[in-house]
C-alpha atoms as one frame of an Amber mdcrd trajectory, in Angstrom:
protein
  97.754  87.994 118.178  96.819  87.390 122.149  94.040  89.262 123.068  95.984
  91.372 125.642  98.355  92.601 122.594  95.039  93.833 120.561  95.357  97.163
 119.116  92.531  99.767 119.453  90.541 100.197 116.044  91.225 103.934 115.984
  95.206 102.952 114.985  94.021 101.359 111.853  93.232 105.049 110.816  96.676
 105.770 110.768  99.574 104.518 107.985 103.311 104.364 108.374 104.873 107.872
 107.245 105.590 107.872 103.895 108.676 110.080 104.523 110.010 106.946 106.806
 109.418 104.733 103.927 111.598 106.766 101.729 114.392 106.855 104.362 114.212
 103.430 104.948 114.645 103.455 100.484 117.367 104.829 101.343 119.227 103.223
 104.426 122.159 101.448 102.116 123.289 104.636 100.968 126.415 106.181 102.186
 125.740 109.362 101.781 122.755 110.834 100.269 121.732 114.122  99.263 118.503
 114.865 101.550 116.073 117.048 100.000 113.306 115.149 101.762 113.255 116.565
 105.671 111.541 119.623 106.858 114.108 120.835 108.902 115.913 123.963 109.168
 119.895 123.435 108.075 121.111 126.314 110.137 121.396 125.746 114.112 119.282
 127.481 116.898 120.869 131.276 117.204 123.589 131.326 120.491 121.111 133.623
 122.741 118.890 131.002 122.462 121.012 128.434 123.564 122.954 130.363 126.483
 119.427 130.635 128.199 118.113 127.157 127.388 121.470 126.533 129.489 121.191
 129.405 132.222 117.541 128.587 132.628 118.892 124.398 133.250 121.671 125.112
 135.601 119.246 127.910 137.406 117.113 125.245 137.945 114.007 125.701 135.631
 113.742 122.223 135.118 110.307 121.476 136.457 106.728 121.438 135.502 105.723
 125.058 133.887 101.936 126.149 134.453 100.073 124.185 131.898  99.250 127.281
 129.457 102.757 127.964 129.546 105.134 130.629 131.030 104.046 133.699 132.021
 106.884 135.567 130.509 106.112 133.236 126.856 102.993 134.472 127.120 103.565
 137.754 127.758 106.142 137.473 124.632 103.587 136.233 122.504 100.711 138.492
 123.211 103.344 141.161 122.807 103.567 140.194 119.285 100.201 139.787 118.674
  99.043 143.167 119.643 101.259 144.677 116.370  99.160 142.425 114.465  96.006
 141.453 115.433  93.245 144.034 116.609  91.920 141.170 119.125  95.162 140.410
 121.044  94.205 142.037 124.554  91.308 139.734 124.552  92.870 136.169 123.465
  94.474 133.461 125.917  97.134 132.081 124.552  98.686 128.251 125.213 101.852
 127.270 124.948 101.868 123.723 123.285 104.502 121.072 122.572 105.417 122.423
 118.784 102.226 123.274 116.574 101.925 119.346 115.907 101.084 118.955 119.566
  98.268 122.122 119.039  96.920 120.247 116.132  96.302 117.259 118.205  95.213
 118.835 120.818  92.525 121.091 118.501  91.265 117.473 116.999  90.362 116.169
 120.327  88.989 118.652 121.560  86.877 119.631 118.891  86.013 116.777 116.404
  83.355 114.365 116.922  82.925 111.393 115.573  81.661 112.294 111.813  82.379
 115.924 111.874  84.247 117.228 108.722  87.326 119.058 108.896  88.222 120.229
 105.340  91.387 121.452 104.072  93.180 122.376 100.810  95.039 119.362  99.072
  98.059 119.291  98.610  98.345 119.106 102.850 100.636 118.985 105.702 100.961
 114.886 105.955  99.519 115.136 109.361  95.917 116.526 108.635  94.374 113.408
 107.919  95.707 111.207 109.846  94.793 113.322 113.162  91.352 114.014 111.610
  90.785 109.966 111.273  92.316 109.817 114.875  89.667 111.701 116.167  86.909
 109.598 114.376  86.133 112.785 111.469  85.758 112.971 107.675  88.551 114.594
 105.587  87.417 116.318 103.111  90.165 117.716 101.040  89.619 120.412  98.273
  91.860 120.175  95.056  94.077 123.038  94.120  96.033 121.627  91.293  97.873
 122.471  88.708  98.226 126.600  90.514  98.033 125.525  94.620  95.823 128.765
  94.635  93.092 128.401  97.030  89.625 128.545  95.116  86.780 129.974  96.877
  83.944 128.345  95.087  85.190 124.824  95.998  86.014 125.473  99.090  82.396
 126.407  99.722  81.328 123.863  98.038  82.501 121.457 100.102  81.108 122.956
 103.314  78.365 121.065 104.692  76.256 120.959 107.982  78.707 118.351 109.107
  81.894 120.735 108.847  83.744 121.583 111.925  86.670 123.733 110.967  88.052
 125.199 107.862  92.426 124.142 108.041  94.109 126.332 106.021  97.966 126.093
 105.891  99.516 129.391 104.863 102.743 129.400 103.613 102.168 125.830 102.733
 103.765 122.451 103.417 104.443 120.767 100.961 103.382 123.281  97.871 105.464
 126.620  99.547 102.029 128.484  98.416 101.673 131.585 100.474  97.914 133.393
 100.435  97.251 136.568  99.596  95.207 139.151 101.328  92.256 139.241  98.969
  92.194 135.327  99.056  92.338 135.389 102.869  89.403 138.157 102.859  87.497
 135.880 100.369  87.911 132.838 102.589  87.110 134.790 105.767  83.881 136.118
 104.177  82.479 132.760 103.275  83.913 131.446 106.904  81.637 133.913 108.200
  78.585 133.968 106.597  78.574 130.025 107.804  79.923 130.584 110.932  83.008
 128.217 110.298  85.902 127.998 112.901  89.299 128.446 110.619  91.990 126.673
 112.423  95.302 128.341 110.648  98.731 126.475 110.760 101.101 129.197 110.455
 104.130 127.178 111.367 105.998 128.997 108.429 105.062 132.825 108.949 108.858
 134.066 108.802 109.485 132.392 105.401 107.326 134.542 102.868 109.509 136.107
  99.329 107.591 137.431  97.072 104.978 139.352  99.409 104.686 140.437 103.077
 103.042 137.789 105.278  99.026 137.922 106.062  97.112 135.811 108.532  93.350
 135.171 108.006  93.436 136.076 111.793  93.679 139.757 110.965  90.117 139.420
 108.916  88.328 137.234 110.775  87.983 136.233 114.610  86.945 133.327 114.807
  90.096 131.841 114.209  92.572 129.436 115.966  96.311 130.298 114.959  99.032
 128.353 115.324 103.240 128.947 115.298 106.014 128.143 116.751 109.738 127.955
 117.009 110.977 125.013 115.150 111.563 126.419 111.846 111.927 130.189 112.339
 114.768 129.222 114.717 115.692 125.607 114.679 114.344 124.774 117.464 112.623
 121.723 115.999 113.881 119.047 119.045 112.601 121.205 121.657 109.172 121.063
 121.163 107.110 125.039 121.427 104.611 126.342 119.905 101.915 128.344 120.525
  98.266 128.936 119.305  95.526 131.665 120.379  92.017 131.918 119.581  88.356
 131.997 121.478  88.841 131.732 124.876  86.331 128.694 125.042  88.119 126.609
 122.645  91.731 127.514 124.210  90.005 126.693 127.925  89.563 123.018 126.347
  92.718 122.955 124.692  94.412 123.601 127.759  92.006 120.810 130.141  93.503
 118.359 127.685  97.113 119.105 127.612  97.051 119.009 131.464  96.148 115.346
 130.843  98.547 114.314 127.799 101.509 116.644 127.277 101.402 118.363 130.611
 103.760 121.325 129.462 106.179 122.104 126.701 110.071 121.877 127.892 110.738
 124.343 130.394 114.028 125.191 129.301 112.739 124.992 125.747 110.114 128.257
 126.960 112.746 130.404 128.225 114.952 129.638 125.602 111.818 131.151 123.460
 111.217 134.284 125.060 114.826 135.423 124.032 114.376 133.705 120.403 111.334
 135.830 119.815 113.731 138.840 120.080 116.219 137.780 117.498 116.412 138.829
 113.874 116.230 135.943 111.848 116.692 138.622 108.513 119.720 136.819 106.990
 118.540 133.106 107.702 115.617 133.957 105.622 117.341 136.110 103.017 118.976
 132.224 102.918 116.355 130.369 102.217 114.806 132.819  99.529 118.374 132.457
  97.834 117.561 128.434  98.045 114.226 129.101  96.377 115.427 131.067  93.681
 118.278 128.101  92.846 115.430 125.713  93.100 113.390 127.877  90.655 116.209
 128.182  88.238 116.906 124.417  88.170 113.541 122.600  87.733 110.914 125.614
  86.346 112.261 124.801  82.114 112.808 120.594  82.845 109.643 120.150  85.012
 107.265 122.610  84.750 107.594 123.836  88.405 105.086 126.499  90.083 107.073
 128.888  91.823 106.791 128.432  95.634 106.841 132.083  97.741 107.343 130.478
 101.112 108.108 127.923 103.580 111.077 126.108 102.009 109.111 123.499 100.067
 108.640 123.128  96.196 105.960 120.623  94.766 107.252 119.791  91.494 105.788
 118.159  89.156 106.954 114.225  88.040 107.867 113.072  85.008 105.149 111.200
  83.764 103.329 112.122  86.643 104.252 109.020  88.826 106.404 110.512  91.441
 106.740 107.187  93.755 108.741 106.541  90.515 110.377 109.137  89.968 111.530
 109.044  93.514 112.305 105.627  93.329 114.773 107.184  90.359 115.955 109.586
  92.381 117.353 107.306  95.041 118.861 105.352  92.946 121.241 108.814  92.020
 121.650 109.073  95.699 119.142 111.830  96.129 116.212 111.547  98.039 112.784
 113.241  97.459 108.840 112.412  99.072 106.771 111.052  96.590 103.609 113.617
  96.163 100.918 111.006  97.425 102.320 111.787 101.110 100.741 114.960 101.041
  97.292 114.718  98.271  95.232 112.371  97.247  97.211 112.697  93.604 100.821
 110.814  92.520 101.550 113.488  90.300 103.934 115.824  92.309 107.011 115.114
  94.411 108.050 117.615  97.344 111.443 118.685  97.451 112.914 120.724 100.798
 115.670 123.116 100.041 116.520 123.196 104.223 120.097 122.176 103.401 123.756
 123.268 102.108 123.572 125.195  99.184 126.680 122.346  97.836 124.309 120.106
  98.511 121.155 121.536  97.142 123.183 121.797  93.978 124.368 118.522  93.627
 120.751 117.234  94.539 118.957 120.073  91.608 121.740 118.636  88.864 120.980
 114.715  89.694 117.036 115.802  89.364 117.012 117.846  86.165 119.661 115.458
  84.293 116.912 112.661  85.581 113.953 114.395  84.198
């Protein structure tokens, strides 16, 4: 390679999606059955669109203040004082989706060496934005329940840690936390003064129990959510996150200098999303779960996911790059489990589609298992 074309070091922290690999598996096939993207299958609600278009041909096409709209932010911190007894005293930052948060919270927090530790099975982008920014990953097991254990998550706390991720409900495992185990979590977060950095991306989607953020038990806490899957609006790039005003200050220096703003159109297009009832959309996707449930719990052994619209089942065998490998070959197509864990043993399947087609894809897996 000439020396001008040399790539910097930190990219060799990084690998190739394994969810491309699968789709590129999959490129002769004329028509597959996706169960393998995170994406909502229902559009973003009219109300939303008619003011993503008013705000355009209005002219609210430029540059936003970096932190976001006003009126987003006034939206948000609306929402946040029904919830959280701190809201009044947060900023809040409108980002580009929570993925841009994320990277902006490694950047501008983790040094080279600090440990971020999270709960494994993870969100594929955890440790490949903790390597960017030159930490440690230090993932803590929770097979075979995907119930967060307290005593190994304080175990693996160290001088070296620099945030606590937790990812409630959970991609790829669709765990969602309870209140005792965010109270347990926030209690040993506290007594070693850990920041908790919590991906909430999935709030709307809970079935079995109410939603809970560890936000409500502890303050020292950086939240994150956004648009993308409560209403589609996964193209158009907002999310949000709140937390100590020192940390957000930073957060916001940095995004002045990378993403500048999220969409302007995308913002106003929010404020009137945030006002919607999503109610049958989600009433949906529980209906998804339950067929998923149904299908794979007897053949495969599968823990029952309460949120997001994940299930991590388990493989037969326990190779699932096999099993996936299988399942492409029936025209289905699934993420082998080592995308998101250190373990082979699982496969993540997304129920974000038809319910034909979820059908189809459940009857090609069990008949394969």
């Amino acid at each position: 390679m000439r020396q001008s074309h040399k790539i910097a070091d930190r990219m060799s922290r990084l690998d190739a999606s394994g969810i491309r690999k699968v789709f590129d598996l999959a490129a002769k096939l004329d028509d597959p059955i996706s169960l393998a993207i995170g994406q909502p299958d229902f559009d973003i609600p009219d109300p939303a669109k008619e003011e993503a278009i008013r705000a355009i041909r209005a002219g609210i096409n430029k540059y936003t203040q970096t932190q976001g709209t006003a009126e987003l932010r006034d939206a948000i911190a609306a929402e946040c004082k029904q919830e959280f007894p701190w809201a009044d005293e947060r900023p809040y930052l409108v980002t580009s989706g929570v993925s841009g948060a994320l990277v902006l919270a490694m950047l501008a927090l983790v040094d080279p060496g600090d440990e971020v530790v999270f709960t494994d099975p993870y969100f594929v982008m955890y440790p490949h934005l903790t390597n960017l920014a030159g930490g440690k990953c230090v993932a803590v097991g929770t097979y075979p329940d995907f119930r967060p254990d307290i005593q190994k998550i304080s175990d693996a706390l160290t001088d070296k840690t620099r945030m606590l991720l937790l990812n409630s409900p959970c991609n790829p495992t669709g765990t969602v936390y309870t209140e005792q185990e965010l109270k347990d979590i926030a209690e040993l977060a506290s007594k070693r003064d850990i920041l908790v950095v919590s991906d909430e991306i999935y709030n709307a989607f809970c079935y079995d129990r109410p939603f809970a953020s560890i936000g409500s038990y502890y303050d020292n806490t950086l939240i994150m959510r956004g648009f993308s899957k409560t209403y589609a609006m996964t193209g158009w790039r907002v999310g949000w996150c709140t937390g100590p005003k020192a940390i957000i200050e930073k957060m916001t220096m940095l995004q002045q200098y990378s993403f500048v703003c999220a969409p302007s159109m995308a913002q106003a297009a929010a404020v009137v999303a945030m006002g919607l009832d999503m109610s049958s959309e989600i009433a949906a996707y529980k209906r998804k779960r339950d067929m998923v449930v149904d299908a794979l719990s007897a053949p495969l052994g599968l823990v029952r996911p309460e949120g997001a619209f994940y299930a991590f089942v388990p493989a037969p065998d326990g190779n699932a790059t096999a099993f996936a490998e299988k399942a492409v070959a029936g025209n289905v197509l699934i993420i082998p489990g080592e995308v998101f864990s250190e373990s082979n043993t699982h496969f993540r399947l997304s129920y974000a589609t038809t319910d034909e087609k979820l059908a189809q894809g459940l009857e090609i897996l069990a008949s394969l298992a």
